[in-house]
N, C-alpha and C positions, 0 to 999 in steps of 0.2 A: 726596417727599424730594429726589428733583433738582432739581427749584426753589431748593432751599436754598442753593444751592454747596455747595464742598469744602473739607474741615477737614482740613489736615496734622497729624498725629497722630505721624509720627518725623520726622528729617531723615534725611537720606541717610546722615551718620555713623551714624547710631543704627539705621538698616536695614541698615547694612553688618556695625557689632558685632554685631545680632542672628541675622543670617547666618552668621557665623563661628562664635556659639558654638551654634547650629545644629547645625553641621559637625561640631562637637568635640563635642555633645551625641550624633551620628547614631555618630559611630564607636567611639564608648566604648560605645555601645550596641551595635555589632556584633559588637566585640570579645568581648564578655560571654557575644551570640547566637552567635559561631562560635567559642567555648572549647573544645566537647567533640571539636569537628573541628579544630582546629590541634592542641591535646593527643596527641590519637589517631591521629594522621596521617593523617586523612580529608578525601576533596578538595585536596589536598598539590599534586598537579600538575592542568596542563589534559592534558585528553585529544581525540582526535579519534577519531571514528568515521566511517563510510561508510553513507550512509543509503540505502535500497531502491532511488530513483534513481540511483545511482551518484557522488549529491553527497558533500562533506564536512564534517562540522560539528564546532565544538566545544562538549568536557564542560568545563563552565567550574570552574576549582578554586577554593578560600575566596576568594583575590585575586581572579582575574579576575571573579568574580560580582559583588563586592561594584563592581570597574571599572563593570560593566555595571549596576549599580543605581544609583552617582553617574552614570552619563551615558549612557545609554541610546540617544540619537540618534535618538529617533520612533522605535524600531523598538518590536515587540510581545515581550516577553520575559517572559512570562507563560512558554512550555514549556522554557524554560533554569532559570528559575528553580522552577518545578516538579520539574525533572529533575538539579539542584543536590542541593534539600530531599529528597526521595525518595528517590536512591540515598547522600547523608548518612545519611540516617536508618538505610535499610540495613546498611550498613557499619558503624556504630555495632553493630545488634545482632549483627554477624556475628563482631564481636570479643568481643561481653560474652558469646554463647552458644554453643551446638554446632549452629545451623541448619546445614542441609546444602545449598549451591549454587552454583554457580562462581563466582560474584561473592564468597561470602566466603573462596572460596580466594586469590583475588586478594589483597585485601585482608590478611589474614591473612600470604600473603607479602611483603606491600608492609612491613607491620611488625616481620617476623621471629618470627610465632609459629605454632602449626601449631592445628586443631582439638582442643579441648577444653583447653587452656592458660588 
């Protein structure tokens, strides 16, 4: 088939509009995927932790994740966005039920409501 040459299939306008409504497709889709955490006020701010080394990193909130998922910058962000989804997830049930663990006392105060509300 390289033998054949090359068939332009869009122009550049037409690979530009499909880009954009891309863009507008990806976010309306996010927005949908991070409802129950804007609603809820989960993932609300960035956090920073201290990690074993004595480094620091950040707990990326709804924004800045979704920052690092349009641009990424070669980096590997596969355990932010893991640790995004997982402690979301958490904090979702820590408001809907009466688990018992510090992290949903966190949370819990972050919203104003106390265990078993």
């Amino acid at each position: 088939p390289w033998t054949q040459g090359d068939k332009i299939i869009a122009s550049e306008s037409q690979l530009s509009e499909n880009l954009w409504n891309y863009y507008l497709a990806f976010e309306a889709e996010w927005d949908k995927l991070t409802k129950a955490f804007v609603d809820c006020q989960v993932k609300a701010q960035d956090e920073s932790m201290t990690t074993p080394n004595e480094g620091s990193k950040t707990i990326y909130s709804v924004d800045s994740i979704y920052e690092l998922i349009k641009d990424a910058g070669y980096q590997d962000t596969h355990h932010p966005i893991l640790q995004f989804l997982e402690e979301g997830a958490i904090d979702l049930v820590c408001l809907m039920t009466d688990l018992t663990m510090d992290r949903c006392d966190v949370i819990r105060a972050t919203v104003g409501i106390s265990q078993g509300e």
